[in-house]
C-alpha distance (Angstrom), angle and dihedral (degrees) to the residues before:
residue distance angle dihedral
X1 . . .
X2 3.45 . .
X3 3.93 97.3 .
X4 4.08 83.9 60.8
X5 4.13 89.4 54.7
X6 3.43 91.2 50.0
X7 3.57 92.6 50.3
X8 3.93 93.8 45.4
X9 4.02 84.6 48.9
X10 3.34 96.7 56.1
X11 3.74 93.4 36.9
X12 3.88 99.3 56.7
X13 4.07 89.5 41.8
X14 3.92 83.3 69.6
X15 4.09 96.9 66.3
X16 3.84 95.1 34.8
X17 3.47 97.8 100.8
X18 4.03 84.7 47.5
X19 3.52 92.0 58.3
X20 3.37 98.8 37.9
X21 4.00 87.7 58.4
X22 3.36 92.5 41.7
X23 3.50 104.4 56.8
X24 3.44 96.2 34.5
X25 3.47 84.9 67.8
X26 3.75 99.5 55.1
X27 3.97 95.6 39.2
X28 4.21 88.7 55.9
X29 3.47 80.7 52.4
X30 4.12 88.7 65.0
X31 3.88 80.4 -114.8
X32 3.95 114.3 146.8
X33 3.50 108.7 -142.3
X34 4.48 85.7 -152.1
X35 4.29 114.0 94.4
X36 3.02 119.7 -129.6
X37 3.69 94.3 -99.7
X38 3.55 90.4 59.1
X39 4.19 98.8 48.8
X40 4.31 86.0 45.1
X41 3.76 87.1 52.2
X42 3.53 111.1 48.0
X43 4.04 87.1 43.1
X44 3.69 127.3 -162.0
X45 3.76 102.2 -0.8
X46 4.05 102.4 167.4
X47 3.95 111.2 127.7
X48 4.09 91.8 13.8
X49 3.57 120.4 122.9
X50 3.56 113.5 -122.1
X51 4.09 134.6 -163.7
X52 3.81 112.1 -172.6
X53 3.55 111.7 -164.0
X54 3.75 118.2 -150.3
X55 3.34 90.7 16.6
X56 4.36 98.6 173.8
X57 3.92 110.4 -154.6
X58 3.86 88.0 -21.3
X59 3.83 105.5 -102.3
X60 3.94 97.7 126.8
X61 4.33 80.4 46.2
X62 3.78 85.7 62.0
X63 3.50 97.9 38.8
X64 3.76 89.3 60.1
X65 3.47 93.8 45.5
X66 3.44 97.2 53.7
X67 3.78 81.1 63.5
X68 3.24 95.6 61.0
X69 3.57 114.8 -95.8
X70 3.78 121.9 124.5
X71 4.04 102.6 -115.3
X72 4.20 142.0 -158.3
X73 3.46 115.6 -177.1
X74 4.20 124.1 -151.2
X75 3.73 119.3 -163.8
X76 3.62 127.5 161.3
X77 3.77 100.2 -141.0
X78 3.89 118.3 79.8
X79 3.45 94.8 -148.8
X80 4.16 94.4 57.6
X81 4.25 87.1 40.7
X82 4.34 73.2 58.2
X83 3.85 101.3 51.6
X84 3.65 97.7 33.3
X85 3.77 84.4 59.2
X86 3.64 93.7 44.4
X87 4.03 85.5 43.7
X88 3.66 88.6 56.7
X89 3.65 94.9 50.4
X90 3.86 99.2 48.8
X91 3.93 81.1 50.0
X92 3.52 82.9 56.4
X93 4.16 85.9 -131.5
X94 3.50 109.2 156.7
X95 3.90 113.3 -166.0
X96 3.12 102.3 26.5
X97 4.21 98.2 122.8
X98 4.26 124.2 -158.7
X99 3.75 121.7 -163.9
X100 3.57 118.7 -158.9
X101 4.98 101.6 -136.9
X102 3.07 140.3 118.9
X103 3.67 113.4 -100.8
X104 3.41 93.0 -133.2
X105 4.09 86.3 61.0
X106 3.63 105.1 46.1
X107 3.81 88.0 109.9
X108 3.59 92.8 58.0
X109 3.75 104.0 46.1
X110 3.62 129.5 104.7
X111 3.45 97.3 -139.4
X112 3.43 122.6 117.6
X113 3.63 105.0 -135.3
X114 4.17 88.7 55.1
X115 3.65 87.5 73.3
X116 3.70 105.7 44.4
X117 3.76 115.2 107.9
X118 4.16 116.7 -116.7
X119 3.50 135.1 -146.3
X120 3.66 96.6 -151.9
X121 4.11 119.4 22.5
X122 3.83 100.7 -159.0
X123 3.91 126.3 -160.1
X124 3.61 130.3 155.6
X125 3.88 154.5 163.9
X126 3.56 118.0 4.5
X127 3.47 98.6 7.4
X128 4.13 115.5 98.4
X129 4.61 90.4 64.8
X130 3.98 84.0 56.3
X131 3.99 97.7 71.6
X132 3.41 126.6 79.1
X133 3.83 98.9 -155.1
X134 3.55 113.9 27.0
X135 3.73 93.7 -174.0
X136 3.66 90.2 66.1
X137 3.78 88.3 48.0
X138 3.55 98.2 62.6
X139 4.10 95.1 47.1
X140 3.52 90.7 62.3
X141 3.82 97.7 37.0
X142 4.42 78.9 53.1
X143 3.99 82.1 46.5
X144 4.11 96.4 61.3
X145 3.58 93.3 35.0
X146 4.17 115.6 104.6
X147 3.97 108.5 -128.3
X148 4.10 84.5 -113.5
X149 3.95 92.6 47.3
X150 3.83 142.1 90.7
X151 3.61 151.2 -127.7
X152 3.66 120.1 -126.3
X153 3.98 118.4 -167.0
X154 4.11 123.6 167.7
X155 3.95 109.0 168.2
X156 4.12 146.3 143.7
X157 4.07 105.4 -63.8
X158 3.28 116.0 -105.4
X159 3.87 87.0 -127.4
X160 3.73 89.2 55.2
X161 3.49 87.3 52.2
X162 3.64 107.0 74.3
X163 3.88 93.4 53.2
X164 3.62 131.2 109.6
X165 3.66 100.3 -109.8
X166 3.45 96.3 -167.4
X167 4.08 95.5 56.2
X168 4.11 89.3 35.7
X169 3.09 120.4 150.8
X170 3.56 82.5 49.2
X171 3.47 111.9 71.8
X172 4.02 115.5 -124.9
X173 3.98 117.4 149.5
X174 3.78 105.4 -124.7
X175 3.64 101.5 162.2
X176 3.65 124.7 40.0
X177 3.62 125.6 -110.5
X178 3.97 96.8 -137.6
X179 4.05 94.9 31.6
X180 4.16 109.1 144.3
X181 3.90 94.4 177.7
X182 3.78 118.9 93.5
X183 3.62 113.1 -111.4
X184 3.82 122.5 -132.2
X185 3.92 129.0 -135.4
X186 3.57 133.2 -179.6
X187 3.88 95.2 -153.8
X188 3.94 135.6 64.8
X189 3.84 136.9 -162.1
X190 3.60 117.9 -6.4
X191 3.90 95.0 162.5
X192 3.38 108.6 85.6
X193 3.74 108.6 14.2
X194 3.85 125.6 -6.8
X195 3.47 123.9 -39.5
X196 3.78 113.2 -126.9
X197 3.79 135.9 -163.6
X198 3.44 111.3 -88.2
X199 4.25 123.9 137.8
X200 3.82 110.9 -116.9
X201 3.61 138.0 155.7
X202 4.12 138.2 -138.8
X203 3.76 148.4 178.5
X204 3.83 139.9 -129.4
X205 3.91 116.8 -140.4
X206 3.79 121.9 -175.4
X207 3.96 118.3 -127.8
X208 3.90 84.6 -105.2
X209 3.03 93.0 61.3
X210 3.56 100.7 51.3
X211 3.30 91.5 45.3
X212 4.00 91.1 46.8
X213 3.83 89.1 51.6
X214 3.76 94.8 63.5
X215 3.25 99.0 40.8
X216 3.62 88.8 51.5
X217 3.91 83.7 48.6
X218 3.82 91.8 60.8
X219 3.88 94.1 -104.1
X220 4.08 123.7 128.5
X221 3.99 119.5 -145.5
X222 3.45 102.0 -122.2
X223 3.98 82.5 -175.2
X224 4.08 149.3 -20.7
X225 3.58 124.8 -144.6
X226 3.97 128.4 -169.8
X227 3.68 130.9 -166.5
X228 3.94 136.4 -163.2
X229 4.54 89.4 -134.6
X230 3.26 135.2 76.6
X231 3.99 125.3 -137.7
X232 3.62 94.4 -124.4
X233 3.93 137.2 44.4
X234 3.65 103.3 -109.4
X235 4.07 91.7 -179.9
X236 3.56 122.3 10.6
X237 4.05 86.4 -158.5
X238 3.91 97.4 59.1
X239 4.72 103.8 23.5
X240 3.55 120.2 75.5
X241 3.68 116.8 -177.3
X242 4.11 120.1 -111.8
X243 3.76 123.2 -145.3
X244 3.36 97.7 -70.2
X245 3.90 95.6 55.6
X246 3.75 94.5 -107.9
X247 3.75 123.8 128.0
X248 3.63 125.3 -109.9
X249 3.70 139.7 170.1
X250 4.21 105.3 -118.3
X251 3.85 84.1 -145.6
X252 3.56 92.5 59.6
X253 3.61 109.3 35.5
X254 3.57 116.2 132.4
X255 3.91 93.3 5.8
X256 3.66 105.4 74.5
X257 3.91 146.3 42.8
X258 3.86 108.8 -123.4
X259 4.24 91.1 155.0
X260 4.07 131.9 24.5
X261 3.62 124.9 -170.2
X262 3.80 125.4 -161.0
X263 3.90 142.3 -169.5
X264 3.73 119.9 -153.1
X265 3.85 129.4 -179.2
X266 3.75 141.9 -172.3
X267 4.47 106.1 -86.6
């Protein structure tokens, strides 16, 4: 597996700068870069102490700590560790703290802000496809979380997931349910600035066995939430946004999970 984190590395140090810029942009604005489903979620955060895990170039990290909440952000790639500090200081956000791991390795590093315990363990939007072992995932997600805290998670359905995104909303299976083998791709990003070429790899999980994993982990579900929108515009010809700014197929609204949301907490 370790040829396919290297590749995934090197592959999301290519946009940083893109995201960086971009969100920059829409943070100075006094934007949050959260939906509303997100902020209504998570609650009151002010005075928590937050990990976010995946974190990118840091904007959703800022966002939550302009709520409040006392944050660390963990990203694998060096150059997003890089702009989300930089993002922090043109914020002119302080504490806010970003650790360049592996999720998969916070366990294992000597680094003292890998074993502090966390309120709130945050994680969200395009994250879940990224690791290759989700089992191992959720240990060390339990192993940062304080015995009185939570797990938040908001990311792509796993339904969604096996579509054809670029014939959606017509509905042709592209990517098996059950599929164990990574999947290859020659492109990255495309959400919030231009995609560019760039060979990385990803992995489908079923709702089971997300579900399973924390469990497994020693975490309860306290709840799970699905949605009919996506957090991103796939195609501007065929999405609209709905009331809450989030992007949904008209076709499909109502009738299918394209987003799921869960809550997990300490048994």
């Amino acid at each position: 597996m370790s040829e396919y984190i290297e590749a995934n590395k090197k592959s999301w140090g290519i946009i940083a700068r893109d995201h960086y810029e971009v969100f920059k942009a829409r943070l100075l604005a006094n934007e949050t870069t959260l939906s509303q489903t997100q902020i209504e979620e998570l609650g009151d955060i002010a005075g928590k102490k937050l990990i976010h895990l995946q974190c990118n170039t840091g904007a959703d990290t800022l966002s939550l700590a302009r709520m409040g909440a006392t944050v660390t952000g963990v990203d694998l790639v060096p150059e997003n560790i890089h702009y989300a500090r930089k993002l922090a200081t043109d914020l002119g956000i302080d504490d806010a703290r970003f650790i360049e791991s592996n999720v998969l390795e916070i366990m294992d590093k000597a680094i003292p802000e890998c074993h502090e315990k966390y309120d709130i363990v945050f994680t969200t939007e395009g994250v879940l496809c990224w690791l290759p072992d989700l089992y191992l995932w959720a240990r060390n997600a339990r192993h940062l979380l304080a015995e009185d805290g939570f797990l938040y998670v908001l990311d792509s359905h796993p339904f969604y997931m096996i579509w054809d995104e670029a014939r959606l909303p017509e509905l042709v299976v592209k990517y098996p349910y059950f599929q164990k083998n990574a999947d290859e791709d020659g492109w990255i990003g495309g959400y919030a600035s231009e995609g560019k070429p760039a060979v990385n790899y990803s992995w489908m999980y079923t709702m089971g066995e997300i579900v399973t994993a924390l469990s497994q982990a020693g975490l309860h579900i306290e709840w799970l939430h699905e949605f009919d929108w996506l957090f991103f515009r796939l195609s501007a010809e065929k999405q609209i946004k709905d009331a809450q700014k989030n992007w949904i197929f008209p076709e499909h609204q109502g009738k299918l999970p394209y987003t799921f949301s869960l809550k997990a907490t300490v048994r």
